[in-house]
mmCIF file as gemmi writes it, N, C-alpha and C atoms, coordinates in Angstrom:
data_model
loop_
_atom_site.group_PDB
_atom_site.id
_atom_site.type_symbol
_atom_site.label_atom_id
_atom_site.label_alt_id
_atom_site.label_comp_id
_atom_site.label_asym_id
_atom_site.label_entity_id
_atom_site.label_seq_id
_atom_site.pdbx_PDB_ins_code
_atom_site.Cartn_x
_atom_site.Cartn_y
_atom_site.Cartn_z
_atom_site.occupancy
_atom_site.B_iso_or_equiv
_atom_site.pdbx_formal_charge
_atom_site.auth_seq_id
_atom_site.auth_asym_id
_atom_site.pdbx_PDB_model_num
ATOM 1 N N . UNK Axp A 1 ? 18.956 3.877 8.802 1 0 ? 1 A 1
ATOM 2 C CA . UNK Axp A 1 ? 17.649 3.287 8.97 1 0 ? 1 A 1
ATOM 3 C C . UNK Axp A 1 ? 17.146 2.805 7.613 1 0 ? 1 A 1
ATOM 4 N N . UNK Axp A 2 ? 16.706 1.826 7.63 1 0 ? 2 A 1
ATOM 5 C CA . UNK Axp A 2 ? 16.208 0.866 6.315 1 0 ? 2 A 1
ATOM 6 C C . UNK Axp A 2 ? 14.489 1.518 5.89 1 0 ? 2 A 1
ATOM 7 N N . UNK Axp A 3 ? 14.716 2.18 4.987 1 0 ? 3 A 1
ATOM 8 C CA . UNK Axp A 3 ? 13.436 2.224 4.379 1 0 ? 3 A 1
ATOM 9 C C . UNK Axp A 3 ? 12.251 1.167 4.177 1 0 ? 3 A 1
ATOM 10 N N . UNK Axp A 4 ? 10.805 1.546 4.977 1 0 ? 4 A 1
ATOM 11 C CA . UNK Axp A 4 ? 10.135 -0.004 4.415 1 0 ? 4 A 1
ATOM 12 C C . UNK Axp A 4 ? 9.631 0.209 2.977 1 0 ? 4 A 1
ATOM 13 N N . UNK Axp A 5 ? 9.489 1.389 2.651 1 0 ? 5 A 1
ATOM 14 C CA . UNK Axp A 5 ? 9.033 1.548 0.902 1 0 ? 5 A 1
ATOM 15 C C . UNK Axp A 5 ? 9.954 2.598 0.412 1 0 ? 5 A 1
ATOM 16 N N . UNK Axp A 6 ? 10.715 1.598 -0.198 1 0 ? 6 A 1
ATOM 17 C CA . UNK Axp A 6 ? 12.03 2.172 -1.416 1 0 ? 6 A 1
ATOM 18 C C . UNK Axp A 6 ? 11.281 3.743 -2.131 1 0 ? 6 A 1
ATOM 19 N N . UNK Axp A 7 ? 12.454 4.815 -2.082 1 0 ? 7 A 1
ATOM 20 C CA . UNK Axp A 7 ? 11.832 6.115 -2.643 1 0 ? 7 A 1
ATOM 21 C C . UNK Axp A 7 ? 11.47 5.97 -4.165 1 0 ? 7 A 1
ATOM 22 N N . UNK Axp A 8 ? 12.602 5.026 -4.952 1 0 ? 8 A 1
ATOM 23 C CA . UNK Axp A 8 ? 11.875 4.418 -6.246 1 0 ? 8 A 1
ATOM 24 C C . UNK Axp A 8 ? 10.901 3.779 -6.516 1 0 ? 8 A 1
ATOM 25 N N . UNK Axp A 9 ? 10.453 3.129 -6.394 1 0 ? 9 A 1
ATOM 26 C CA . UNK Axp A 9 ? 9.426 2.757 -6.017 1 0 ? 9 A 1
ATOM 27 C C . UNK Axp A 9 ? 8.158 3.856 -6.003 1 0 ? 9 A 1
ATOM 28 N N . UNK Axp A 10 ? 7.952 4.392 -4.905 1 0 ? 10 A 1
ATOM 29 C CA . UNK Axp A 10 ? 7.214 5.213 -4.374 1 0 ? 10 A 1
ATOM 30 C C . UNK Axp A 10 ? 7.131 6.737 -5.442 1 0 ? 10 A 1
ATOM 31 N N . UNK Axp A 11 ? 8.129 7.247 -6.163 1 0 ? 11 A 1
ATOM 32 C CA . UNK Axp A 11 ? 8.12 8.335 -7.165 1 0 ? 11 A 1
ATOM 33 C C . UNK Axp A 11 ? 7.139 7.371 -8.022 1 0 ? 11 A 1
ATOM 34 N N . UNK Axp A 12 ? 7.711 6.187 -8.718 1 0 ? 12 A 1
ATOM 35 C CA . UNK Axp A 12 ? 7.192 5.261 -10.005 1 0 ? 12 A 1
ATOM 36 C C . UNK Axp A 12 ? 5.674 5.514 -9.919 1 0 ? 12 A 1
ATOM 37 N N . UNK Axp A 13 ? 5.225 5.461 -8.101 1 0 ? 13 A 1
ATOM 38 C CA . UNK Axp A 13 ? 3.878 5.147 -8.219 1 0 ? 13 A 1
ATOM 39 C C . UNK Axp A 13 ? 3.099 6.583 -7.929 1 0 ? 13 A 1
ATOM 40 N N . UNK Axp A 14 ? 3.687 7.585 -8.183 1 0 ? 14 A 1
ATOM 41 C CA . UNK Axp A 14 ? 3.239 8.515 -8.084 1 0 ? 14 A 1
ATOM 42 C C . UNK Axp A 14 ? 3.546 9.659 -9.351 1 0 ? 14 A 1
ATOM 43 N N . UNK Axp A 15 ? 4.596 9.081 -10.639 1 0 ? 15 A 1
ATOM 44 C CA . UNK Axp A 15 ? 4.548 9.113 -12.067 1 0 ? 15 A 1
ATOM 45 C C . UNK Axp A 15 ? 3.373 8.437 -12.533 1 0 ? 15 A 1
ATOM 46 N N . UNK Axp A 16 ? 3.214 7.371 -12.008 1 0 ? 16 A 1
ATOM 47 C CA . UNK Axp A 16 ? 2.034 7.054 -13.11 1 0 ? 16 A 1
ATOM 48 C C . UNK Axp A 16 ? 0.552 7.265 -12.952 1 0 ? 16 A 1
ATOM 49 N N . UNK Axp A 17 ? -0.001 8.396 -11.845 1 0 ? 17 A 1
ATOM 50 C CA . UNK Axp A 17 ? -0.432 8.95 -11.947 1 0 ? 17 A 1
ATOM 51 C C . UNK Axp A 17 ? -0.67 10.512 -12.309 1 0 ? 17 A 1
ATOM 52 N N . UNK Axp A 18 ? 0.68 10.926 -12.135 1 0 ? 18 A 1
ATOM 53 C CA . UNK Axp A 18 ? 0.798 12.371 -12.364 1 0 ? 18 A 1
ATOM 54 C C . UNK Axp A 18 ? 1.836 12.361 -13.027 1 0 ? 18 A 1
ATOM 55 N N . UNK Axp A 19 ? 1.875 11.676 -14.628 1 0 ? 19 A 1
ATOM 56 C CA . UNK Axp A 19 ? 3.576 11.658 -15.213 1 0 ? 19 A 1
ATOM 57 C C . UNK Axp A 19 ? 4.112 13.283 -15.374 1 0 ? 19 A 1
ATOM 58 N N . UNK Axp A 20 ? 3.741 14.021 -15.417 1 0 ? 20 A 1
ATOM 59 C CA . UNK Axp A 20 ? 4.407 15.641 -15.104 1 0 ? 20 A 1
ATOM 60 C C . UNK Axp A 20 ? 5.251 16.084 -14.073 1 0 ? 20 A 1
ATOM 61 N N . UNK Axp A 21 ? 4.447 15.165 -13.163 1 0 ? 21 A 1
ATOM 62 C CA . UNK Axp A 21 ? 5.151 15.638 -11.828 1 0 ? 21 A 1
ATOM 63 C C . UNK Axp A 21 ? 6.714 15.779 -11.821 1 0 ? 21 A 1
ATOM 64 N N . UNK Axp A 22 ? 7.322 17.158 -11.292 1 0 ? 22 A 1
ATOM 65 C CA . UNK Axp A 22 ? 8.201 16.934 -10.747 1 0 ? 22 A 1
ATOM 66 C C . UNK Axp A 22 ? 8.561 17.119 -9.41 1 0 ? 22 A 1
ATOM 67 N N . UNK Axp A 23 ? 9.687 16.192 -8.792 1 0 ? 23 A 1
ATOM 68 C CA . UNK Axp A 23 ? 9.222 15.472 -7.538 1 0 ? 23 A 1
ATOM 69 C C . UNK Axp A 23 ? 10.858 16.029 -7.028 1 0 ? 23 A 1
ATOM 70 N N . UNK Axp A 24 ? 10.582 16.546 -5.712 1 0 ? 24 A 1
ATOM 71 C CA . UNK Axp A 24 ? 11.44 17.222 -5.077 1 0 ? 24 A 1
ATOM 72 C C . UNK Axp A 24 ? 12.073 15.585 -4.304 1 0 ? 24 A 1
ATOM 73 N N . UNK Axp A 25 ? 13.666 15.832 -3.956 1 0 ? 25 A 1
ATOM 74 C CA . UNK Axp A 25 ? 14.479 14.665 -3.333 1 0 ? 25 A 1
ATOM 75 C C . UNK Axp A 25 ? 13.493 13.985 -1.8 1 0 ? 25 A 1
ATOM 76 N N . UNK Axp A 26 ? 13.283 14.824 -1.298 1 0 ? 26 A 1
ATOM 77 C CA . UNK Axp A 26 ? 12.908 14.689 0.065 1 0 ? 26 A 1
ATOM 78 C C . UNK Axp A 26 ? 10.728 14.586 0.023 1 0 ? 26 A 1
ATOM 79 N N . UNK Axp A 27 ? 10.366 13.791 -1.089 1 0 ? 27 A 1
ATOM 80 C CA . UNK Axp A 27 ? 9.021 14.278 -1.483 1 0 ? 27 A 1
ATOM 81 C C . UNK Axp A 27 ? 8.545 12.664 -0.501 1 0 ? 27 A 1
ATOM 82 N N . UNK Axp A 28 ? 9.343 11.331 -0.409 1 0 ? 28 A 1
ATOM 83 C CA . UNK Axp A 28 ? 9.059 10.38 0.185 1 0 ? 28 A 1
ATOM 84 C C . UNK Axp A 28 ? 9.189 10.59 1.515 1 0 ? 28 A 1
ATOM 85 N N . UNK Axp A 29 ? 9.67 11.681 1.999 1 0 ? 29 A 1
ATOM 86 C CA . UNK Axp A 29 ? 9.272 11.876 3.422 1 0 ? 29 A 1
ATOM 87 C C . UNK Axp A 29 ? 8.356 13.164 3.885 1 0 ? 29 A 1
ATOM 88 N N . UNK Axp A 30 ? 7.788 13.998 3.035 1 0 ? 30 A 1
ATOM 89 C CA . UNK Axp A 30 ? 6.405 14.744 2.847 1 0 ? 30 A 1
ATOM 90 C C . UNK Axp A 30 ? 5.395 13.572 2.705 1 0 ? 30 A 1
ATOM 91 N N . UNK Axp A 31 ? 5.429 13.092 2.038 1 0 ? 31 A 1
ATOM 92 C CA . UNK Axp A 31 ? 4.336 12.148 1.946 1 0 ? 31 A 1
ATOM 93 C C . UNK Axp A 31 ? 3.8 11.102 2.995 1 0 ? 31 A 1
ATOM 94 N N . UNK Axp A 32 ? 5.061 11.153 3.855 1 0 ? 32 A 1
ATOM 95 C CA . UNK Axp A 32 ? 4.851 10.127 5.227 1 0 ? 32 A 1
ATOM 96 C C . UNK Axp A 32 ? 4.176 10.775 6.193 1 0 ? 32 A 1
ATOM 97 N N . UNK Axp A 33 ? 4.945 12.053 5.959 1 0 ? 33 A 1
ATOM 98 C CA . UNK Axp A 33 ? 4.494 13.001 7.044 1 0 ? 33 A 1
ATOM 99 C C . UNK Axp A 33 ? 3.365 13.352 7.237 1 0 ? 33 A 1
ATOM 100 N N . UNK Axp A 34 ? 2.617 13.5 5.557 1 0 ? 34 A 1
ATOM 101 C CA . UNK Axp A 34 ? 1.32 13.589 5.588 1 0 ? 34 A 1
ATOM 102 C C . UNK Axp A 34 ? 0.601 12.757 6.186 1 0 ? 34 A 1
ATOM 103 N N . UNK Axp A 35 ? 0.721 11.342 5.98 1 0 ? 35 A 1
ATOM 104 C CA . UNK Axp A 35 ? 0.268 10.189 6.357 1 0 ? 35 A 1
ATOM 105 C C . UNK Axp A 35 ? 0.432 10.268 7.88 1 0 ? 35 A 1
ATOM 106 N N . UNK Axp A 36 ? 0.978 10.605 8.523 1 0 ? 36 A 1
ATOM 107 C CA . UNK Axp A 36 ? 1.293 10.404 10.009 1 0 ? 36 A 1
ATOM 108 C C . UNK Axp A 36 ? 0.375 11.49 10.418 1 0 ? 36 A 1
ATOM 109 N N . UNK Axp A 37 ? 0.132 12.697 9.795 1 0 ? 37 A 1
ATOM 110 C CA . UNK Axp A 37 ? -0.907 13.272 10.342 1 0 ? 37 A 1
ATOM 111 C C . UNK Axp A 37 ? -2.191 13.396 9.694 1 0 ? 37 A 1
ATOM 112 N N . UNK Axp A 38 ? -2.257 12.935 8.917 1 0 ? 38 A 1
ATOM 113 C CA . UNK Axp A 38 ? -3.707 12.183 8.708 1 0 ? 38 A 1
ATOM 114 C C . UNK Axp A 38 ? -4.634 10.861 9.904 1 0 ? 38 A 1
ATOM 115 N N . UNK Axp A 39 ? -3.058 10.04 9.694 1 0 ? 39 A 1
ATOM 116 C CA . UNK Axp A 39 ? -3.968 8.998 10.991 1 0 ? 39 A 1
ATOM 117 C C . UNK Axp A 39 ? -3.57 9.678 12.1 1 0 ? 39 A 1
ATOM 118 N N . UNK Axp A 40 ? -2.97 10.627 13.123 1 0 ? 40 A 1
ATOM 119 C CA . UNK Axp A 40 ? -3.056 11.052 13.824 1 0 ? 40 A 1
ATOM 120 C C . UNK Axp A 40 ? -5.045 12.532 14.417 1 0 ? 40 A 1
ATOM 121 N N . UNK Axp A 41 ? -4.884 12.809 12.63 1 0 ? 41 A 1
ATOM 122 C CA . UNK Axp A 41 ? -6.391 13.364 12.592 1 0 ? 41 A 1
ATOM 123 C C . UNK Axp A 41 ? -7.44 12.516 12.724 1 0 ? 41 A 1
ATOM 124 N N . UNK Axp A 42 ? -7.451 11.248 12.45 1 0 ? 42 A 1
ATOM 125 C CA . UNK Axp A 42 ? -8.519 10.131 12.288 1 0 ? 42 A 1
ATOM 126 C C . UNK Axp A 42 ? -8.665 9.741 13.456 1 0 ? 42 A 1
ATOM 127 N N . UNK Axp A 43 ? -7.342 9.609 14.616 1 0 ? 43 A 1
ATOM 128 C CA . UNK Axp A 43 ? -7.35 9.163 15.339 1 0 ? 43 A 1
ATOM 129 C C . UNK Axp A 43 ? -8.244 10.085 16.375 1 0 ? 43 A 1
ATOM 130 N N . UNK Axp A 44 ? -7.869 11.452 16.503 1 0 ? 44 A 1
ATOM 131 C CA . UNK Axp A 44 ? -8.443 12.233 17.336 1 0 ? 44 A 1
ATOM 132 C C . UNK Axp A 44 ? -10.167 12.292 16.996 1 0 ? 44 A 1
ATOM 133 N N . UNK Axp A 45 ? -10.877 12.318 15.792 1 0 ? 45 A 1
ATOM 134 C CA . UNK Axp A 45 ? -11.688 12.266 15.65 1 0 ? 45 A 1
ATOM 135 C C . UNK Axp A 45 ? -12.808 11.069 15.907 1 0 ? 45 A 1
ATOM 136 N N . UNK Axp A 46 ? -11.683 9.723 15.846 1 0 ? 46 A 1
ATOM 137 C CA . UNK Axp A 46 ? -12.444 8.611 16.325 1 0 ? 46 A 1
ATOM 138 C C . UNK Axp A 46 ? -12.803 8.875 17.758 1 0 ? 46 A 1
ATOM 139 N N . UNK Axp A 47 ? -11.713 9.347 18.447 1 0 ? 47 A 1
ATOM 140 C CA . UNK Axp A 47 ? -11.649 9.601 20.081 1 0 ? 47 A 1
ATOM 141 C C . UNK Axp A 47 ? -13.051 9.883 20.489 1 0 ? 47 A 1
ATOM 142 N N . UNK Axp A 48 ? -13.03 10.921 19.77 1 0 ? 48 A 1
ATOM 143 C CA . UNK Axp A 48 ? -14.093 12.303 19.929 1 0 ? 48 A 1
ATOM 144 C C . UNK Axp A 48 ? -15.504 11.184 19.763 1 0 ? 48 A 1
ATOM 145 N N . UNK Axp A 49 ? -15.666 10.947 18.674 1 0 ? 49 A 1
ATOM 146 C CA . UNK Axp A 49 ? -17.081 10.138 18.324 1 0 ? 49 A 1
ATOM 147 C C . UNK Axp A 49 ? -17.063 8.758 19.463 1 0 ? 49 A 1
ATOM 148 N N . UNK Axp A 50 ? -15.828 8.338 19.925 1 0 ? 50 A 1
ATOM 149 C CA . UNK Axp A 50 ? -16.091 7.128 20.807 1 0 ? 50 A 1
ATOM 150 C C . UNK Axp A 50 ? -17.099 8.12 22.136 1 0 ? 50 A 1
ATOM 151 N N . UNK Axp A 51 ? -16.006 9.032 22.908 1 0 ? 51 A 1
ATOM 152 C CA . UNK Axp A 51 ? -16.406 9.76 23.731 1 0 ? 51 A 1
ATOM 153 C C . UNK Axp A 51 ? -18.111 10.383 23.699 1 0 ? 51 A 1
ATOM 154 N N . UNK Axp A 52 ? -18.413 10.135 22.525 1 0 ? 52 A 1
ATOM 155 C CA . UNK Axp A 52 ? -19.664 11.094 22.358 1 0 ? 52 A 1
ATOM 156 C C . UNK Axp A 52 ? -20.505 9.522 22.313 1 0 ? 52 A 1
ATOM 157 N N . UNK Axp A 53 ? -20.226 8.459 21.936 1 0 ? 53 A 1
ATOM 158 C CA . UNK Axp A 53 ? -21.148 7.045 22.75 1 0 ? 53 A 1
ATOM 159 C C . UNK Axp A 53 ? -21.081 6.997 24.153 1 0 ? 53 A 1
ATOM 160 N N . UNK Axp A 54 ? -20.348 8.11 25.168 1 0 ? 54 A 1
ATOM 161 C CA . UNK Axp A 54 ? -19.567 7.071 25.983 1 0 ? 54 A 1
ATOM 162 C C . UNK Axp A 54 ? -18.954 5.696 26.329 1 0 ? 54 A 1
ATOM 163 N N . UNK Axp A 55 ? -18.19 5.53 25.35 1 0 ? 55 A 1
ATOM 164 C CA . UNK Axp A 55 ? -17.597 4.09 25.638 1 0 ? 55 A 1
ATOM 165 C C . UNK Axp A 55 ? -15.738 5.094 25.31 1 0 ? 55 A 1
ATOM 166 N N . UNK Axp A 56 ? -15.169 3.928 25.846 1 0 ? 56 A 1
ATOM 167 C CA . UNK Axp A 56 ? -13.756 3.845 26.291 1 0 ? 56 A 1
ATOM 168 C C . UNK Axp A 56 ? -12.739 3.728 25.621 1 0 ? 56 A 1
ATOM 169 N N . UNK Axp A 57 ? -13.189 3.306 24.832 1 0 ? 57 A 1
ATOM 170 C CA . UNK Axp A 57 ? -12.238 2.337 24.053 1 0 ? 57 A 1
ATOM 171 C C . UNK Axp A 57 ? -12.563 2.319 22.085 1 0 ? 57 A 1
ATOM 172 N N . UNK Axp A 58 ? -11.66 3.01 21.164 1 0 ? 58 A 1
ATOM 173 C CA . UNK Axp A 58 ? -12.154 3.368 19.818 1 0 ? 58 A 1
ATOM 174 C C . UNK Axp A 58 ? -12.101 2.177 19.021 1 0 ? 58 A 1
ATOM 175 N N . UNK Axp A 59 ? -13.293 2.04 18.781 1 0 ? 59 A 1
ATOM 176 C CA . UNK Axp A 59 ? -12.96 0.534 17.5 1 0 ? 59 A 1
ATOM 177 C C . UNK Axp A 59 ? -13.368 0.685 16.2 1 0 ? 59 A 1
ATOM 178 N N . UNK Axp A 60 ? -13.762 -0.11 15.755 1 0 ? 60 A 1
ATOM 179 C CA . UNK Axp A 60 ? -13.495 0.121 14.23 1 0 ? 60 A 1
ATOM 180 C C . UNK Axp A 60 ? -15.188 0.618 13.804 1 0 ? 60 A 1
ATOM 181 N N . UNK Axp A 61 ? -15.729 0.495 14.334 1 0 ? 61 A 1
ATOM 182 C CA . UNK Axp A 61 ? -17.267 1.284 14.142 1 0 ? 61 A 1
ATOM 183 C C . UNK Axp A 61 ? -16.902 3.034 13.96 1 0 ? 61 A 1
ATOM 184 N N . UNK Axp A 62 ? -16.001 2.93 14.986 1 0 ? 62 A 1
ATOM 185 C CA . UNK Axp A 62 ? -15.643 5.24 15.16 1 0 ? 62 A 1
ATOM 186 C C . UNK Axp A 62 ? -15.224 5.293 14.223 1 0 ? 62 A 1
ATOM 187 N N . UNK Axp A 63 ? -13.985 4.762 13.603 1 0 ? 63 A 1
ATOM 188 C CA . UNK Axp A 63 ? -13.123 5.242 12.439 1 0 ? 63 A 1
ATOM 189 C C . UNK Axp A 63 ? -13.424 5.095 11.292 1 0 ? 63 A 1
ATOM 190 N N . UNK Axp A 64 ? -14.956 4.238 11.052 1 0 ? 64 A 1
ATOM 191 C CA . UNK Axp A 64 ? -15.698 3.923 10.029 1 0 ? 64 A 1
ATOM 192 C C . UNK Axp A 64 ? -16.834 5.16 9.976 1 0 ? 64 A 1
ATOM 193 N N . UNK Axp A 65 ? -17.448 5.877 10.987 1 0 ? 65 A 1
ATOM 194 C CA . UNK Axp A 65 ? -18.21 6.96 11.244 1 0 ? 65 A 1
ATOM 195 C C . UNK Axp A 65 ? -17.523 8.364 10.829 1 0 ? 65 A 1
ATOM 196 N N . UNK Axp A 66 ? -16.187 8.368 11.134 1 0 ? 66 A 1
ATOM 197 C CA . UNK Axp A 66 ? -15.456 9.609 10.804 1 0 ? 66 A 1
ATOM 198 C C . UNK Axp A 66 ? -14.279 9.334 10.053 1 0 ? 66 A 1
ATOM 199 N N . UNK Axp A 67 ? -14.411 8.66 9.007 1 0 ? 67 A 1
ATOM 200 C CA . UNK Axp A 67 ? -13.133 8.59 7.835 1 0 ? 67 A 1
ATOM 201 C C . UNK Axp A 67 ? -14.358 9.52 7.034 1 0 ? 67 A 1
ATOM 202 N N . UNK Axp A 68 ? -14.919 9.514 6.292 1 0 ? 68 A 1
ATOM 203 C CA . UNK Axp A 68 ? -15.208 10.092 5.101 1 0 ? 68 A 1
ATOM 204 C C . UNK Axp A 68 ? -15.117 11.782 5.546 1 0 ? 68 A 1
ATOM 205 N N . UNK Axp A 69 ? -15.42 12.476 6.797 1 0 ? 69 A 1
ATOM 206 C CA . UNK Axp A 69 ? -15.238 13.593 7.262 1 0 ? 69 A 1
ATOM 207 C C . UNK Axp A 69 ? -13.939 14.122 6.776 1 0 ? 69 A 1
ATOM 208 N N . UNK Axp A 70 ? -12.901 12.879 8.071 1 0 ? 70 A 1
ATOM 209 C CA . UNK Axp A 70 ? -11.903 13.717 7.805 1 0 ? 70 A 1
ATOM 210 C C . UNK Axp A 70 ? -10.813 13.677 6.767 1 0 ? 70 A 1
ATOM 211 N N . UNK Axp A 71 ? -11.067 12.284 5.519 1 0 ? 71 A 1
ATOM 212 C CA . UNK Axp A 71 ? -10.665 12.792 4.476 1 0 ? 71 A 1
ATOM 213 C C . UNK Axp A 71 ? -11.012 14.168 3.727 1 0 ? 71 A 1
ATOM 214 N N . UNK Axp A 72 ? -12.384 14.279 3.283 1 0 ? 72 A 1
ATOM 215 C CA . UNK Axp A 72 ? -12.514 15.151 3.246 1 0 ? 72 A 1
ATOM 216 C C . UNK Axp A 72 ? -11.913 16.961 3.467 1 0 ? 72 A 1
ATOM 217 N N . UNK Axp A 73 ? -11.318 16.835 4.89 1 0 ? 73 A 1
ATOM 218 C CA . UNK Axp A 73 ? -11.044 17.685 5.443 1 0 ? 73 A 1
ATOM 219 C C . UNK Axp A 73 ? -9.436 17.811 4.916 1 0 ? 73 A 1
ATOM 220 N N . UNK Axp A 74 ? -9.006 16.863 4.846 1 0 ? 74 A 1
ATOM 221 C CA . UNK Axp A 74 ? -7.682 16.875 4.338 1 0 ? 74 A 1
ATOM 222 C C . UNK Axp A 74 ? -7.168 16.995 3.112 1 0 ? 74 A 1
ATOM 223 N N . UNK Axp A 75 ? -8.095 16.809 2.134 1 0 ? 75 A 1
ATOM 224 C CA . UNK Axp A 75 ? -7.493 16.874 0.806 1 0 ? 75 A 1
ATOM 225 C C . UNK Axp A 75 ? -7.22 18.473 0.131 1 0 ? 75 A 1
ATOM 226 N N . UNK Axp A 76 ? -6.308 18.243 -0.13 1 0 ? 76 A 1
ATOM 227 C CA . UNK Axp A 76 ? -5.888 19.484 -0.487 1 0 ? 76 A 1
ATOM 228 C C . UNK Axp A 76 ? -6.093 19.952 -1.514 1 0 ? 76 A 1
């Protein structure tokens, strides 16, 4: 399977914020993972705030109401 963002790449840009870091082989797929459940958290929370307008359908008003939450909630 073809990577869409090269793991070089992706260390480079995460040296030049944290040049100390040392970065385990498998750290470009922690980092996805995170990402996949982050918007999977955003997602449930938009749900939630659509449901609590009653309307049907989540648009970009919900995920604008509950991003700063659930970053928040996520940073480690």
């Amino acid at each position: 399977m073809k990577r869409r963002f090269p793991r070089a790449r992706q260390k480079a840009i995460i040296k030049k914020f944290e040049s100390k870091a040392r970065l385990a082989k498998s750290v470009d797929i922690l980092i996805f993972l995170d990402y996949m459940m982050f918007l999977r958290r955003l997602a449930l929370e938009a749900n939630v705030q659509a449901k609590e307008n009653k309307e049907r359908t989540i648009e970009a008003h919900h995920i604008n109401e509950v991003l700063k939450k659930t970053l928040k909630t996520c940073r480690g």
